[in-house]
N, C-alpha and C positions, 0 to 999 in steps of 0.2 A: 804420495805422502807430503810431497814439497807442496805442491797445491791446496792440500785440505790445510796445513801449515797458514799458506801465505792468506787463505780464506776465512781459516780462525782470527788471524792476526787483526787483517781486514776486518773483522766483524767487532773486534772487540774493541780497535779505533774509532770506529763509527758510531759504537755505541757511548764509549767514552764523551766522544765530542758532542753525541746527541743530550748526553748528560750532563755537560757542562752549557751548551746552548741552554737546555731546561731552565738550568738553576738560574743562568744571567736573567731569560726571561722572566722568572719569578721573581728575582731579586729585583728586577727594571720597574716590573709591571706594578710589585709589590708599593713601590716608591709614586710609581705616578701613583696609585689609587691614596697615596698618605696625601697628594699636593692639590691635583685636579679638584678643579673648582666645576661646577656644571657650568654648561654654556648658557651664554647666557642670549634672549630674545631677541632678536635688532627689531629696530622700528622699520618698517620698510617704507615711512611719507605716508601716506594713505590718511584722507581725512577718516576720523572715526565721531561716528551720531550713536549719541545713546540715549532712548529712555527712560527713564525715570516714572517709576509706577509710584507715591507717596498712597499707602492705604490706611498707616496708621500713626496719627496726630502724636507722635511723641520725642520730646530731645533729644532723649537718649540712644533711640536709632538713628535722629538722622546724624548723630556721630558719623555712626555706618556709611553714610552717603556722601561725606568729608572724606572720610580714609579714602574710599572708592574711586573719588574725583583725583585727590592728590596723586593717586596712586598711577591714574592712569596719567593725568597730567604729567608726571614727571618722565614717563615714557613716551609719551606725542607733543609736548608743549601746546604749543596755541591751536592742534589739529585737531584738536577734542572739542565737540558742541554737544548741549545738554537739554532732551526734549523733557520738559519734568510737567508731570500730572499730577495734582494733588486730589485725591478723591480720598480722603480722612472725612470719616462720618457717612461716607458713600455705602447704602445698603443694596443700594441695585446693579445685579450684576451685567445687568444689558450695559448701562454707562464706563462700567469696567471692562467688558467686551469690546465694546466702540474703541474704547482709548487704545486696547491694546493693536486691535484691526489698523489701527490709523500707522499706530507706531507701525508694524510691522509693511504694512501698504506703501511708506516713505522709506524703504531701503537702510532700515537703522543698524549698525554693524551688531551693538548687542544691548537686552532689555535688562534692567537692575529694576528687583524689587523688595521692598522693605515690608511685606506681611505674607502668613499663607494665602490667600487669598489672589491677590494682587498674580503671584507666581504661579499659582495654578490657572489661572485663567488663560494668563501669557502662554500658559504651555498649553493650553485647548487651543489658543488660536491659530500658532507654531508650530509647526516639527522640524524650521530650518534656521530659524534664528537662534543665535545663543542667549540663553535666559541663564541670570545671575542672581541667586539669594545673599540677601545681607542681613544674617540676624533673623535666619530663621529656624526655629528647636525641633521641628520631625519634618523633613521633608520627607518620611516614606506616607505618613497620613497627608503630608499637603499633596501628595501627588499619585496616592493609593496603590500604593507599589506593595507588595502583598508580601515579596520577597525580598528582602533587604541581602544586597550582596555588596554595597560600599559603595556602590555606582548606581547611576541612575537608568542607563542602559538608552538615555533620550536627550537632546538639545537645554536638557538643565542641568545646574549645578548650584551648589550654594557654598556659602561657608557657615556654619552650625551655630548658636548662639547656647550652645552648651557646651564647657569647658570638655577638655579632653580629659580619658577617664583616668589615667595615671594621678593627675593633678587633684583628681575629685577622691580619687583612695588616699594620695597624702594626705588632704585637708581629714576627713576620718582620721585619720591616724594621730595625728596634730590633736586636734582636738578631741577624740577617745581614744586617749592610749589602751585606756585598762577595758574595752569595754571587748567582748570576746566573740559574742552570737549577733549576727546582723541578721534580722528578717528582710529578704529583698520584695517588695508587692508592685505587680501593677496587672492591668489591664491584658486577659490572654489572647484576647483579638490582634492586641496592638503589636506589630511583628518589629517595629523601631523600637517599641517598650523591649522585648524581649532581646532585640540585639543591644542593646544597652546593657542590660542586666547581662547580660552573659559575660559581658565586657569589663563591666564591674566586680563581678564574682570572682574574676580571675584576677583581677587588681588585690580584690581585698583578701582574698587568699594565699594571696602571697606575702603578703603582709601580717598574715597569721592568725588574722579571722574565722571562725566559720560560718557559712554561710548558706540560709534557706529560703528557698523560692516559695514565694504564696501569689496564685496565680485564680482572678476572677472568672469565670464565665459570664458572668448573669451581674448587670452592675446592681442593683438588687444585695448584693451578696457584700458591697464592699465593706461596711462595717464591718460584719461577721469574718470578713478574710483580715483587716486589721487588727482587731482585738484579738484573733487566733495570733497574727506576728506578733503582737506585744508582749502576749502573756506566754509565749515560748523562747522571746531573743530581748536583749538590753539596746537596742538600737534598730531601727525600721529604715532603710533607704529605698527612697521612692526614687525612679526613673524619671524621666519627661514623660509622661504616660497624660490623651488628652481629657479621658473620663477620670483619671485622677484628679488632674484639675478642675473638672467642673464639681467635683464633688468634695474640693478640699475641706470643707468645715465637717463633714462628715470622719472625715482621717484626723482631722484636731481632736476634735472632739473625745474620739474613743483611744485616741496617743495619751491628750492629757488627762485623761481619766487610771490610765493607767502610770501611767509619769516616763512612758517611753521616749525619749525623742528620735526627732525625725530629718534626716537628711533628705533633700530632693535637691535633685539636677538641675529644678528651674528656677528662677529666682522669685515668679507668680506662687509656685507652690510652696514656695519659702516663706512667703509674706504672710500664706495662712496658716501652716502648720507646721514649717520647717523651725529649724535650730543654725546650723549653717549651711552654707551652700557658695559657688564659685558661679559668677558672672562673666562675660567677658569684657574684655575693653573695646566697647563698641568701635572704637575707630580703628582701634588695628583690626577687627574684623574684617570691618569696610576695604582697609586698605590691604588686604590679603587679597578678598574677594575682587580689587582691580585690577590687579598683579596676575590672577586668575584668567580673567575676562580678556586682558590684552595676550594671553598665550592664546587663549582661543580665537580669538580675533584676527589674530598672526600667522595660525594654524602649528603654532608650536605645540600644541597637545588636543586630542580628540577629546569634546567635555562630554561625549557618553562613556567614554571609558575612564575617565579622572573621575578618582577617588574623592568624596567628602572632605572638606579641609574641618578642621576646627580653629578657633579664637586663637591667636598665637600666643594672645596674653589673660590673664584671667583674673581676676578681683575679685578677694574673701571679700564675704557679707555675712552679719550675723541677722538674726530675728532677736532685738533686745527683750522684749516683751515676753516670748518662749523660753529664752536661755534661764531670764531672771526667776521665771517662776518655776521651771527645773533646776533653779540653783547649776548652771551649767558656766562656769570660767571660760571666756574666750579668752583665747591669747591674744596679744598684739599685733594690729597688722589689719584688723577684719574690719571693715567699715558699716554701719549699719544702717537695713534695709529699710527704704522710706515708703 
């Protein structure tokens, strides 16, 4: 009896103390996770050669290409050299192929490009170099990835030049408060279209929307699948979706016909037939995407398994012309699309 005594006692000591260890380590660990900062990169010297793919002639991306340089600049100083090809206006993809072969042939640590195009090509030529998008709106069509899982599952990555979707449900809500039924439409092929929208549904439903999917097969069909969203919902949000865009005057068209307006993701499909819509700011994109490029560079992070970044900054833009003649009040704030 003294023994099962002194083995109770023992047990309930032990437990005690394992109970208070607990708590200190919760309370301890509790504390690091309020202060821990992530680690951060080191440089390790190493010259770094980058690429430069220039495929499309415009200022506003090569913001993008300023972030990118700054970015990486500020983490290698003078160790950073810049192979830059401009091929804007370049139809042929053999001259695009060459360019990328050459880069990839001369041992460049990682390739930056500023169109789909330009990145897909890189990534035919590659499966070992790390390839960087800047300002680019689907890379699961730039790289026909069939299955959108956040990752690209290969030697590329980009950062997105459509706003993150939280920020695209405020600006909605900002700007239609009162408005209740949103038709979401795009392209059923397009599996970036649709993880967009799913993305968005859940933003705008929580925000107290509700909201219905109209989804084409046949592009054929796409008037007939808008004017069915119009004349069922007070508000149409279109996706970055790429036969949306080729067919924008078609979605104006049967929007203002019915006086719906129309939110789109991209700032191209905003120009023809949107109302507002969120851009990024090209240069913090850029400068993400070099902040990106040197972890991978470092090997501080695998870039088939790193997630999609998005714009860290985003800029309202309105369609002046759309708003005014739906009578539609922008707030303050929104700059308009040229």
């Amino acid at each position: 009896m003294r023994l099962k005594n002194v083995v109770t006692k023992m047990r309930k000591g032990m437990f005690g103390a394992m109970l208070m260890a607990g708590l200190f380590t919760v309370m301890f660990s509790g504390c690091g996770r309020k202060t821990a900062k992530p680690e951060e990169v080191k440089y390790d010297g190493r010259q770094i050669n980058v690429g430069v793919i220039r495929m499309d002639d415009n200022g506003v991306l090569d913001k993008g290409f300023e972030g990118f340089k700054d970015a990486l600049n500020e983490k290698a100083g003078d160790n950073v050299s810049y192979f830059t090809e401009n091929l804007a206006g370049s139809d042929e993809n053999v001259n695009v192929q060459k360019v990328a072969k050459d880069m990839v042939n001369n041992g460049l640590s990682v390739i930056v490009a500023n169109s789909p195009a330009g990145l897909k090509t890189a990534a035919d030529v590659t499966a070992r170099t790390p390839i960087v998008g800047v300002g680019i709106p689907d890379i699961c069509d730039t790289l026909k990835i069939y299955e959108w899982a956040e990752t690209t599952g290969m030697n590329v990555n980009a950062v997105s030049s459509l706003a993150p979707f939280n920020e695209q449900a405020d600006m909605v809500k900002e700007v239609y408060p009162d408005k209740k039924n949103i038709g979401i439409v795009y392209d059923a092929h397009n599996d970036y279209a649709e993880y967009q929208s799913q993305k968005m549904q859940i933003e705008l439903e929580e925000k107290g929307y509700t909201c219905t999917v109209y989804r084409f097969d046949d592009t054929r069909m796409i008037t007939a699948t808008v004017v069915k969203a119009a004349d069922e919902n007070e508000l149409i949000y279109i996706p970055y979706d790429v036969q949306m865009l080729k067919n924008v005057d078609k979605v104006s068209d049967a929007c203002m016909q019915k006086r719906i307006p129309v939110v789109a993701a991209d700032e191209s499909m905003s120009r023809g037939c949107g109302t507002v819509t969120l851009t990024p700011d090209y240069y913090q994109a850029g400068y993400k995407a070099g902040e990106m490029a040197f972890e991978f560079i470092m090997g501080a992070k695998d870039i088939t398994t790193t997630k999609l970044e998005y714009a860290p900054v985003s800029v309202k833009k309105y369609n002046k012309a759309n708003c005014e003649a739906l009578g539609i009040n922008v707030p303050d704030g929104y700059n308009e699309i040229v």
